[in-house]
N, C-alpha and C positions, 0 to 999 in steps of 0.2 A: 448556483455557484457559491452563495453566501455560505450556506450548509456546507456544504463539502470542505470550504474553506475554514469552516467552525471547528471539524472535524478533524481538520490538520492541524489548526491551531492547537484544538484541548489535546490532541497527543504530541505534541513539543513538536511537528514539525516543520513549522513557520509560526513565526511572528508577527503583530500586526500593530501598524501607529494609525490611530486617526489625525486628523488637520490635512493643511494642504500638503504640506510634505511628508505625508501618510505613508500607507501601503501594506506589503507584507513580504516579509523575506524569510528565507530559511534558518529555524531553530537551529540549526546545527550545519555544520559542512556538508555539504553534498559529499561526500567520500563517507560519511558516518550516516544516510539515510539510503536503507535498500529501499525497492521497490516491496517488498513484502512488507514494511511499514506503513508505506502508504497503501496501502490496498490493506491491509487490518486496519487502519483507520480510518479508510471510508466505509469499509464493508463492513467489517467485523471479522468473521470467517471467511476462509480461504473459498472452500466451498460448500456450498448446501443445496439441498435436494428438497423441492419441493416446499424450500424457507427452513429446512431443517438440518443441522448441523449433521454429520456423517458416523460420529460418536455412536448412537441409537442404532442405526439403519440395519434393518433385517429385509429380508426378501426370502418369502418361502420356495418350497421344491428346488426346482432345478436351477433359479436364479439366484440361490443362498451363494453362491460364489460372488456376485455381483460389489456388495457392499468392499471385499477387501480391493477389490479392482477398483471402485472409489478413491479407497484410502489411498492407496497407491499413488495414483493421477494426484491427488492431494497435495502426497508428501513429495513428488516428484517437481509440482510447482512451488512447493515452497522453499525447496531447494536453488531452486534456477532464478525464483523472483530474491530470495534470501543472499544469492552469491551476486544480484547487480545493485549497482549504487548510482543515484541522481549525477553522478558525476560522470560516469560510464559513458552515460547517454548523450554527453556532452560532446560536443567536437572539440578537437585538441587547440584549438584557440579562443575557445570561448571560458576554459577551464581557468584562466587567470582574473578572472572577471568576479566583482562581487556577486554575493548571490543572490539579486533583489528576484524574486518571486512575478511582481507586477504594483503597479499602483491602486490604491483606494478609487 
């Protein structure tokens, strides 16, 4: 959890205090962090194939069509995760609420 939380941090999106009144809350408004943020900052790429990035991917014969149908599913998700924001997710009365993350 400490990683992942590293990983959100070094891409701005939460911040974190040590002491007892520590913790980590969000670099930014949840209206300004998609879901495709977070998943490029824990992952990197959207998607990879076999740990490799889609860019490359060839597939001979009859399965040379395969890689653009990757690409596709790809950019298909990165649209969908691109168009929701941490706010979204939210229920309509919890959206008034600071945005502490969690405690140290």
């Amino acid at each position: 959890l400490k990683s992942v939380v590293g990983e959100l941090r070094r891409a701005g999106l939460v911040r974190s205090r040590r002491g007892c009144e520590g913790g980590y809350w969000l670099g930014r408004p949840a209206e300004e962090i998609a879901l495709l943020d977070v998943v490029r900052a824990v992952d990197g790429e959207l998607i990879t194939l076999r740990g490799a990035p889609l860019g490359g991917l060839e597939y001979p014969g009859p399965a040379a069509g395969l890689p653009g149908v990757w690409r596709q599913v790809e950019s298909d998700a990165s649209a969908v995760l691109g168009a929701l924001t941490l706010a979204a997710l939210l229920p309509a009365g919890a959206r008034a609420q600071p945005s502490a993350v969690g405690a140290a």
